[in-house]
C-alpha positions as CSV (number, residue, x, y, z in Angstrom):
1,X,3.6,12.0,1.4
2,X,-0.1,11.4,2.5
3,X,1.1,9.6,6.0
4,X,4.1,11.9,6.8
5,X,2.5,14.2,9.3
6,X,0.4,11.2,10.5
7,X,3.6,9.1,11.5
8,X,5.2,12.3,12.9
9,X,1.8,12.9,15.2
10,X,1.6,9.0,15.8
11,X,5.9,9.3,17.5
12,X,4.9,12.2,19.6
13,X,1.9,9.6,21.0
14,X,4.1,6.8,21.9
15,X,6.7,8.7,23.7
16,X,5.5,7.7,26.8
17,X,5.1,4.3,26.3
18,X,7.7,2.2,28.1
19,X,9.7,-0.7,25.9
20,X,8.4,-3.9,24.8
21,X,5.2,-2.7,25.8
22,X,3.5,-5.9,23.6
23,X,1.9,-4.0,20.8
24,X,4.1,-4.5,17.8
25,X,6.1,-1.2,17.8
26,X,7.6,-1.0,21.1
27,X,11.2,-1.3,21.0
28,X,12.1,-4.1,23.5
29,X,15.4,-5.1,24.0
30,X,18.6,-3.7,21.8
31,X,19.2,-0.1,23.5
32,X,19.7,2.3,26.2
33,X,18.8,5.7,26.6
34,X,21.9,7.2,24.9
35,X,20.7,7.1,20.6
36,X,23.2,4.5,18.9
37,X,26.1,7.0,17.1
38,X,25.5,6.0,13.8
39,X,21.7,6.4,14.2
40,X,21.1,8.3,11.0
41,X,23.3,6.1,8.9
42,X,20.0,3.3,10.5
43,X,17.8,5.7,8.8
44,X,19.3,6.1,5.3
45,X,19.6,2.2,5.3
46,X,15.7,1.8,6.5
47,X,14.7,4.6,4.2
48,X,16.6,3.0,1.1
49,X,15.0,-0.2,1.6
50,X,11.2,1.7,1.9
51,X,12.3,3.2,-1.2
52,X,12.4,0.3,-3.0
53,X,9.0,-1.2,-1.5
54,X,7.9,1.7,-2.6
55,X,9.0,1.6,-6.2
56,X,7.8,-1.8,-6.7
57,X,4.2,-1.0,-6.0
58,X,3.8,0.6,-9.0
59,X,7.1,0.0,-10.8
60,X,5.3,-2.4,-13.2
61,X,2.7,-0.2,-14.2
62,X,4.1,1.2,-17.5
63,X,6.0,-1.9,-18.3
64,X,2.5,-4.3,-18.6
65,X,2.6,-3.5,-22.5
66,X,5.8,-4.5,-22.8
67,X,5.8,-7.9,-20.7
68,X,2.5,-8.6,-22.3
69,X,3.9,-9.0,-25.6
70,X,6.0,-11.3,-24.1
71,X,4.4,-13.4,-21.8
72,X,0.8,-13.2,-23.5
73,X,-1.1,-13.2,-19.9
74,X,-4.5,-13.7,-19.6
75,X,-6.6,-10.3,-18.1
76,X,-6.9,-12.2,-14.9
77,X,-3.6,-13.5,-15.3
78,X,-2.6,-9.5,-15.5
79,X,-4.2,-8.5,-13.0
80,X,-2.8,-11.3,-10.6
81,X,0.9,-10.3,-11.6
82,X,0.6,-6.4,-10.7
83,X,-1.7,-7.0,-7.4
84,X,-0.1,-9.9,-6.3
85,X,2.4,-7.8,-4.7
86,X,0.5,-5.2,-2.8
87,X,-2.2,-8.2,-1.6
88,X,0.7,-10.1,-0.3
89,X,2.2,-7.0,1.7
90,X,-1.2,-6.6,3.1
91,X,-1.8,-10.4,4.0
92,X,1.6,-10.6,5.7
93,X,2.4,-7.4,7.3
94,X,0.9,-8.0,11.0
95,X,2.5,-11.7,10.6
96,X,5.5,-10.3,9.9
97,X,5.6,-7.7,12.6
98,X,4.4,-10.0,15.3
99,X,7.3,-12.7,14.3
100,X,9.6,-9.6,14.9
101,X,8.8,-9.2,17.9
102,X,9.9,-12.7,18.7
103,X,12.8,-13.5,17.1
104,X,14.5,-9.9,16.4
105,X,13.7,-7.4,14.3
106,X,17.1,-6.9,13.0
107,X,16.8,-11.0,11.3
108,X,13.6,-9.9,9.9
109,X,14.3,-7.1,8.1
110,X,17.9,-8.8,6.5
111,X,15.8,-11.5,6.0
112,X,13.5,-9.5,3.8
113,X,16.2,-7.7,1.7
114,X,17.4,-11.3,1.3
115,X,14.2,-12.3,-0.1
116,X,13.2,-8.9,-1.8
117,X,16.6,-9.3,-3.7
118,X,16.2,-13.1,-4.7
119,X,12.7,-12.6,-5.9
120,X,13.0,-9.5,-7.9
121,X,16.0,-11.7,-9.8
122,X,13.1,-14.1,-10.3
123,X,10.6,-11.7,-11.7
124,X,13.2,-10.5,-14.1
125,X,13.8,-14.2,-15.7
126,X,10.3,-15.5,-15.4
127,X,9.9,-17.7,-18.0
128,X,6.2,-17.6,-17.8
129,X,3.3,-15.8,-16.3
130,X,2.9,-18.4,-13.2
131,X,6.3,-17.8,-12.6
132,X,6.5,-14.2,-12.8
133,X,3.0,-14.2,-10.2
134,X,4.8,-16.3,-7.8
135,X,8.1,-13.9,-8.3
136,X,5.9,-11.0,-7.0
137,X,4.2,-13.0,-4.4
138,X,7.3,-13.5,-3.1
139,X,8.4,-9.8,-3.6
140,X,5.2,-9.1,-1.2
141,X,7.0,-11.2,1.6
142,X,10.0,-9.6,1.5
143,X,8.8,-6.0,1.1
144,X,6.7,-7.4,4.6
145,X,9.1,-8.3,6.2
146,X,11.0,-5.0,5.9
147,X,7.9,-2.8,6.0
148,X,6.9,-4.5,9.6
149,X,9.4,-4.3,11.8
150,X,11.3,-0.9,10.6
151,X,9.0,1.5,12.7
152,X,10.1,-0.2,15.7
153,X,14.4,0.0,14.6
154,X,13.5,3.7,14.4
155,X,12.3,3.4,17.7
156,X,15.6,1.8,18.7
157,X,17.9,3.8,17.3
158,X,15.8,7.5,18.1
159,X,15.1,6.8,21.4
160,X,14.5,11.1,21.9
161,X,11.2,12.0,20.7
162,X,11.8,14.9,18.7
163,X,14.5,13.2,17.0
164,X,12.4,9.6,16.3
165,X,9.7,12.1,14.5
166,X,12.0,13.9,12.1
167,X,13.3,10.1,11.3
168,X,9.5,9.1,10.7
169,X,8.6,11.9,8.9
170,X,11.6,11.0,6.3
171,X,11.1,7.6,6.4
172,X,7.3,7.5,5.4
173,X,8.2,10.2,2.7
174,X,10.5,7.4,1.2
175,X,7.6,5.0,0.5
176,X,5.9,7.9,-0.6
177,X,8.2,9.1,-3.1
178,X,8.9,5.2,-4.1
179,X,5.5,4.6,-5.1
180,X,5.2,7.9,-7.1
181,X,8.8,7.9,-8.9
182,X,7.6,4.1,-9.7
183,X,6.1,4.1,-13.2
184,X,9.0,7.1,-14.1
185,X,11.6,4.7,-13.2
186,X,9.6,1.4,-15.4
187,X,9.4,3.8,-17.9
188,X,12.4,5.1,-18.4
189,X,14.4,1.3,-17.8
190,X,11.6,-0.5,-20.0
191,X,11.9,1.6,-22.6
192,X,15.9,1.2,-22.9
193,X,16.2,-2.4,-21.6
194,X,13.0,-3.7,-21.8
195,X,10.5,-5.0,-18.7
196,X,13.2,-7.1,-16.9
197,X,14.7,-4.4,-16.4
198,X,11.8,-3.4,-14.2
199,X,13.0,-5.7,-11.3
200,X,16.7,-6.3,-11.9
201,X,17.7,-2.7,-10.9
202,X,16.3,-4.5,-7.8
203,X,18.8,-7.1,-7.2
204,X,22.4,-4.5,-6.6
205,X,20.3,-2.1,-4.2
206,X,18.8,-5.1,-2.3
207,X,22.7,-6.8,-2.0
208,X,24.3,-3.3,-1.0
209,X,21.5,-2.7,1.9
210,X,22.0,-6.4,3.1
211,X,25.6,-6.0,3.5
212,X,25.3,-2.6,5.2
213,X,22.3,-3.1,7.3
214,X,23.8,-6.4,8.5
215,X,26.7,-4.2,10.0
216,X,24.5,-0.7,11.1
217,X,20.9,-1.9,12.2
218,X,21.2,-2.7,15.9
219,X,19.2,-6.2,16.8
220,X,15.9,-5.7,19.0
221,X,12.6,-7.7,20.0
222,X,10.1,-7.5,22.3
223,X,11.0,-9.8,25.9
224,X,7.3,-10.5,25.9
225,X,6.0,-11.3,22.2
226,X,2.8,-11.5,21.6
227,X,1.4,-15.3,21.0
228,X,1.7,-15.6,17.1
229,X,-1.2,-17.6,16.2
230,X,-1.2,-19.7,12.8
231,X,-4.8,-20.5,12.9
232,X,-5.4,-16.3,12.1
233,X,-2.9,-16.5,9.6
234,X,-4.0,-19.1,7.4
235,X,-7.5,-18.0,7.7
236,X,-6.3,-14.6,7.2
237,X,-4.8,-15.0,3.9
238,X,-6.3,-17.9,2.5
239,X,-9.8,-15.9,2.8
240,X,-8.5,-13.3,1.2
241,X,-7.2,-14.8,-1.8
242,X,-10.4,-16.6,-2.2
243,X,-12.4,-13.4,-2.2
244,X,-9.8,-11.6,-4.6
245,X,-10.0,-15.1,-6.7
246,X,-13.7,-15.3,-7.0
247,X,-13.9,-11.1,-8.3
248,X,-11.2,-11.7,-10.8
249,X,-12.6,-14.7,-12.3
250,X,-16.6,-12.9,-12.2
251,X,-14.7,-10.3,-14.7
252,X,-13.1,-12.6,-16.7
253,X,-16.6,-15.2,-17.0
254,X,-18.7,-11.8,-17.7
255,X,-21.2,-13.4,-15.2
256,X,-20.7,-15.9,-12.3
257,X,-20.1,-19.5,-12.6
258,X,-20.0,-22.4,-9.8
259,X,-16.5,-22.3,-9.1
260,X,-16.5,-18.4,-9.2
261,X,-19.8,-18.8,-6.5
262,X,-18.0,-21.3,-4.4
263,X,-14.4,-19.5,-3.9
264,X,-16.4,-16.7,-2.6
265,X,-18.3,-18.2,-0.9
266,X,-15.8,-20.0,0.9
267,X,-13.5,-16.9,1.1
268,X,-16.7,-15.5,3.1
269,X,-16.9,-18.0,5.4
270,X,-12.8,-18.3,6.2
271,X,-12.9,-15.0,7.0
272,X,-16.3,-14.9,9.1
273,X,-14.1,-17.7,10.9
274,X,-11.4,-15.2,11.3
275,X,-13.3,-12.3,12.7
276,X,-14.9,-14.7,15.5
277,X,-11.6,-15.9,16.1
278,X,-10.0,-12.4,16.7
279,X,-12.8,-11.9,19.4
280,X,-12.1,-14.7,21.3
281,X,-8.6,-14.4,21.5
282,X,-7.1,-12.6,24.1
283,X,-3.9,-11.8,22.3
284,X,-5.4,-11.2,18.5
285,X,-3.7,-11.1,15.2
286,X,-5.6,-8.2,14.6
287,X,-7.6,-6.3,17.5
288,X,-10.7,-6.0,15.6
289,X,-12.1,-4.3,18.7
290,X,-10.8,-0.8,17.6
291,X,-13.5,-0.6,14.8
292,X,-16.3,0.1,17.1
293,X,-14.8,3.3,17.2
294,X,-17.0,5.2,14.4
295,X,-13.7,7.9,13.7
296,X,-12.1,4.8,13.4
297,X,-14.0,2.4,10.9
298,X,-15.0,5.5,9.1
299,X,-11.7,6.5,8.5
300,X,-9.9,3.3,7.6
301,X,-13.1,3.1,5.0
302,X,-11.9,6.3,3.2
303,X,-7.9,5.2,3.4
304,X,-8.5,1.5,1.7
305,X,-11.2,3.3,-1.2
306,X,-9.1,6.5,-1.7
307,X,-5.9,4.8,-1.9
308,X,-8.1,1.9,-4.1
309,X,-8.8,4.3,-6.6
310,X,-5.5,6.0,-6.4
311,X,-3.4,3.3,-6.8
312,X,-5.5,1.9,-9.7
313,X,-5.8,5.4,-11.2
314,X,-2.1,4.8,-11.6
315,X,-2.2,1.7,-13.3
316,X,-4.9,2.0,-15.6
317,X,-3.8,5.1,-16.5
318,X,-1.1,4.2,-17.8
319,X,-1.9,1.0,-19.6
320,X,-4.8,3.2,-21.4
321,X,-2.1,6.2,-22.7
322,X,-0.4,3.5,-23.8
323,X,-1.9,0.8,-25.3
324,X,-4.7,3.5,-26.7
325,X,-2.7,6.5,-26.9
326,X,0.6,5.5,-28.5
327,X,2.9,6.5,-26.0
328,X,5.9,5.1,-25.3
329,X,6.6,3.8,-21.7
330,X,9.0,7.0,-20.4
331,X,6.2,9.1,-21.9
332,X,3.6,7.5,-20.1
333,X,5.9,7.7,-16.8
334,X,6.1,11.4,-17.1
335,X,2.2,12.1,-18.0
336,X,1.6,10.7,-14.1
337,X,3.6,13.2,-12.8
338,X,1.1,15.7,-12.2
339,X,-1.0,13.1,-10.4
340,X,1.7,11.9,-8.0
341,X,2.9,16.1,-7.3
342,X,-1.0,17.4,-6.9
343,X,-1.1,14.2,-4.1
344,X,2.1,15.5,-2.2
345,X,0.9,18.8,-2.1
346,X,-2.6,18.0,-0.7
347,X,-1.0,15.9,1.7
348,X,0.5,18.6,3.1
349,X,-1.9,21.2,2.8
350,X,-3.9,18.5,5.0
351,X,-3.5,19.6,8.1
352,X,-4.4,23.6,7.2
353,X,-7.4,22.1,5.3
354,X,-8.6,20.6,8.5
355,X,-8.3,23.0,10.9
356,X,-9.7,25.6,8.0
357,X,-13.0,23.3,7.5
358,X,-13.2,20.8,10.1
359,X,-12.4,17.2,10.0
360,X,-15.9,15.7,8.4
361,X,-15.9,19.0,5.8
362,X,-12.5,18.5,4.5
363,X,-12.5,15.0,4.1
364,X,-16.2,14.4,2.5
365,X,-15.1,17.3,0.2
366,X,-11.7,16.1,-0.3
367,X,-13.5,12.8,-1.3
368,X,-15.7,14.5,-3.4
369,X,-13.3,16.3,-5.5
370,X,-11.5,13.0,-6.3
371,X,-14.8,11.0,-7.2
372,X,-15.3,14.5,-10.0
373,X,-12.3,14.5,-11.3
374,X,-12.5,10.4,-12.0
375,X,-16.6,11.1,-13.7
376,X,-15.0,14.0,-15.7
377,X,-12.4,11.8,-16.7
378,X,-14.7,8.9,-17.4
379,X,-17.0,11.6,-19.5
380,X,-14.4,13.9,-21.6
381,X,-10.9,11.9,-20.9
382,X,-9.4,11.2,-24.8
383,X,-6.0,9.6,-24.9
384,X,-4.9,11.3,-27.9
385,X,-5.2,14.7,-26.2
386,X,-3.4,15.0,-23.1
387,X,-3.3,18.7,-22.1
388,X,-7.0,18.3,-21.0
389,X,-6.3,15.9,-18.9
390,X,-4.2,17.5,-16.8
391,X,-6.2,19.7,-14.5
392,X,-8.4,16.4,-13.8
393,X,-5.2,14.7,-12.6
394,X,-4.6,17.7,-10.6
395,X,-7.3,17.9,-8.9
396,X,-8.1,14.0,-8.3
397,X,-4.4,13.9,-6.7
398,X,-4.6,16.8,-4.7
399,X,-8.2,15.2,-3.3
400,X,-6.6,11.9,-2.7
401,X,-3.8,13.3,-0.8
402,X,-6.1,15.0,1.5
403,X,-8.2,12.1,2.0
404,X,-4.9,9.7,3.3
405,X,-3.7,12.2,5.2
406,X,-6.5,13.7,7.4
407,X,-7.8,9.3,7.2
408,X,-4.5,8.0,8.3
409,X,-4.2,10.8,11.2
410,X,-8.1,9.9,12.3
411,X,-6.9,6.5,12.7
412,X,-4.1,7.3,14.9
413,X,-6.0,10.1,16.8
414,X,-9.0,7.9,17.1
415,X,-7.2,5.3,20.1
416,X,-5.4,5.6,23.3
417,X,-1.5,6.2,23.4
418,X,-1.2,3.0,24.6
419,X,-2.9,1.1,21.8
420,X,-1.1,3.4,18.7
421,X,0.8,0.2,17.9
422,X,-2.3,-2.1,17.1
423,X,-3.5,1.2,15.2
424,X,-0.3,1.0,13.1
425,X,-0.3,-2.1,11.8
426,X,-4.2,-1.8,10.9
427,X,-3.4,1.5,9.0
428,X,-0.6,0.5,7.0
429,X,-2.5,-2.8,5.8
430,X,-5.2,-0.8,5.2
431,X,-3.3,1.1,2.5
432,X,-1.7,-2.1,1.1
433,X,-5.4,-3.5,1.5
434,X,-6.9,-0.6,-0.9
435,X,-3.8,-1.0,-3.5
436,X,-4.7,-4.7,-4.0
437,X,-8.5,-4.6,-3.6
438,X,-8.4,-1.5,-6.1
439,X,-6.8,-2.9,-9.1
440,X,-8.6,-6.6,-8.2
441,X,-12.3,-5.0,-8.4
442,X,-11.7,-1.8,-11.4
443,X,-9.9,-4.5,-12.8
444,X,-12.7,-7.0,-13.0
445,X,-14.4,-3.8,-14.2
446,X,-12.5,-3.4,-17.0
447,X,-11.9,-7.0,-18.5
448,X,-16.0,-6.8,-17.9
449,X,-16.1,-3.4,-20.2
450,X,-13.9,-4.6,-22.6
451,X,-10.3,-4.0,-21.3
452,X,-8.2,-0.9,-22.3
453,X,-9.1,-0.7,-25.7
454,X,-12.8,-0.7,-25.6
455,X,-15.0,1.4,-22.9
456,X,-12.4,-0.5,-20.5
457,X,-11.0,2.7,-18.9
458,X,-14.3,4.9,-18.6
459,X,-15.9,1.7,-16.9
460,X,-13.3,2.3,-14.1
461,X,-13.3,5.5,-13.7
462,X,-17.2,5.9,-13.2
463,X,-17.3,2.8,-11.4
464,X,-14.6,4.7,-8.8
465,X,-16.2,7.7,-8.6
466,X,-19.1,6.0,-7.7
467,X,-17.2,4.4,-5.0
468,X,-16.1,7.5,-4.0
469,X,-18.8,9.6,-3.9
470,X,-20.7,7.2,-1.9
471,X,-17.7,6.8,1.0
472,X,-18.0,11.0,0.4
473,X,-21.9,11.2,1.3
474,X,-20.5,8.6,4.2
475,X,-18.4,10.7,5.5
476,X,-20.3,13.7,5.5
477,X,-23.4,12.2,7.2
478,X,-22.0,9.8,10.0
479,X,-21.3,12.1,13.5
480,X,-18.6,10.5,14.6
481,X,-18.2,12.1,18.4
């Protein structure tokens, strides 16, 4: 919900941007002026397949007890198999959106139910932990690989502006709801079939959309790609997983060792490398040059430590109501619930709240609300009690969906029409970013407290309202025009 209104705004920007215009979202070849006839039936198949992206970003969240039992993983070995995912999305989404562009966005996205379908039919038979990791790494390319080039097949089969941002508007919203339905649905299918179940609901809805999308998404790319360069990439990623390496392994050593020192180190240094190259290239992986725009850093900032703490609010959540409180995983399913509805609702009460306070107001407050409700929870949460609890999820979702809102829109509003594209792609990793960065460091947190069933849980949430409260005092103090 938080990036509906943000997507909608962001259609209405672009409008006048002619085709293939080389930024990633432009529609390049595949359509005239006149909108395909079966146009919405595009939708329902794009919006399907969000769904499911969406679902499996936090699908696994209430099934962890169960598949631990099983599986006996490590805590880093944990915290790999549920951010895995989310890290991979946000490693691979400007790849994938660039190798769109070049050989059809239409082979892309089949390509990714293809591989979404497979690799959730892996997860579900994993015979082991390093199997079910590399199941969900894979699950990250797929869901990549759809998430990167659908904007554009909107753009394609809406070509009328008013039209493409009604289509946007209900395509974020299935992400949305994906990702908050998530732990409902592993609750309810774990607790009846057990945690395989988790990903093999998967496999028929993955089959169905690649038979029907292979005969309703029209084919387009761009006529002039941009140069995909695999120097970026590898650097990219493989600095990334270095730095994610080096944090999980400080929270599993309780201190740092050489090899913990070194990945980081290294990690560091690959992407240093990275950001140079970025500069010097005159086509970049990612235009790093849009974050000397102050509106702009500040407010990817708040969307990857908000949605951090959001996303990991989620999953520690649940694995502390269940592995402390005794509930069941549909139970724990249902206690989010007020959590994911109090984040809708301030997602859409964004926009009021904005023009009510002003931009910096509503967003350091917004902040601020969230980083409370985590401290109150850190300081009077008890597992065993759960109508207290409510209000404090009420309040920290209704803060977080403020906060992605009003920070996706500033990222949008904060460039040119004519580079919304390059803003895109920055603001969707930056919420994959935050969901596997979030879970890497409050997990490191908690194995380092004791894990769920000692102080593991208060550990993360004063350790993200920290976070919070200092992006808040950010927020309020830097002028950004």
């Amino acid at each position: 919900m938080a990036r509906i209104d943000t997507e909608c705004r962001t259609a209405k920007r672009v409008d006048g941007e002619g085709d293939g215009d080389g930024d990633g979202t432009g529609a390049g070849t595949g359509t005239g002026t006149q909108p395909p006839k079966n146009r919405w039936a595009v939708l329902a198949v794009l919006c399907v397949s969000l769904l499911l992206c969406g679902i499996d970003l936090t699908v696994l969240h209430v099934a962890v007890p169960s598949m631990s039992r099983e599986l006996h993983p490590g805590g880093t070995a944990l915290l790999w198999i549920v951010d895995a995912y989310a890290l991979t999305v946000a490693a691979l989404l400007v790849t994938c959106g660039t190798l769109g562009d070049r050989i059809g966005r239409k082979r892309m996205v089949l390509g990714g139910f293809a591989l979404f379908g497979t690799a959730s039919a892996a997860a579900a038979f994993a015979p082991s932990t390093g199997a079910l990791i590399a199941a969900r790494v894979a699950l990250g390319g797929g869901a990549a690989m759809i998430m990167a080039s659908t904007v554009a097949l909107i753009r394609v089969a809406f070509p009328d502006g008013r039209e493409r941002a009604v289509a946007l508007g209900i395509w974020t919203a299935a992400h949305s709801v994906g990702a908050a339905v998530g732990p409902l649905v592993g609750g309810a299918v774990t607790e009846r079939w057990g945690w395989s179940a988790a990903f093999l609901v998967n496999v028929p809805i993955a089959a169905a959309i690649l038979v029907i999308g292979a005969r309703v998404i029209p084919e387009s790319r761009n006529p002039a790609p941009r140069r995909w360069d695999v120097t970026s990439v590898v650097l990219s990623v493989a600095g990334l997983v270095a730095v994610v390496y080096a944090l999980k392994q400080a929270g599993a050593h309780l201190a740092p060792t050489p090899g913990t020192l070194l990945a980081a180190l290294v990690g560091v240094l690959l992407l240093h490398l990275f950001r140079r190259r970025q500069r010097r290239l005159a086509e970049p992986l990612l235009n790093l040059s849009l974050f000397a725009d102050r509106r702009f850093s500040l407010a990817t900032a708040c969307v990857v430590v908000c949605f951090g703490s959001y996303v990991a609010l989620l999953f520690f959540l649940t694995q502390w109501l269940q592995q402390v409180g005794g509930y069941p995983p549909l139970r724990a399913g249902l206690a989010l619930m007020p959590l994911a509805t109090a984040n809708a609702a301030g997602a859409i009460n964004a926009p009021w709240i904005d023009r009510r306070w002003g931009h910096r107001r509503a967003l350091a407050g917004a902040l601020a609300v969230f980083a409370a409700a985590l401290a109150a929870l850190a300081a009077f949460g008890d597992a065993g009690s759960y109508g207290p609890l409510v209000p404090l999820l009420l309040a920290a979702g209704y803060g977080a969906g403020i906060v992605m809102a009003l920070g996706a829109d500033a990222i949008m509003g904060a460039v040119r029409p004519e580079r919304s594209g390059e803003a895109a792609a920055i603001q969707e990793t930056a919420f994959e970013l935050g969901a596997g960065l979030g879970i890497a460091c409050l997990g490191t947190v908690q194995n380092a407290a004791g894990g769920a069933h000692g102080n593991g849980f208060t550990a993360v949430c004063a350790t993200a309202a920290a976070g919070l409260a200092v992006t808040a005092g950010l927020a309020a103090a830097v002028r950004t025009r």
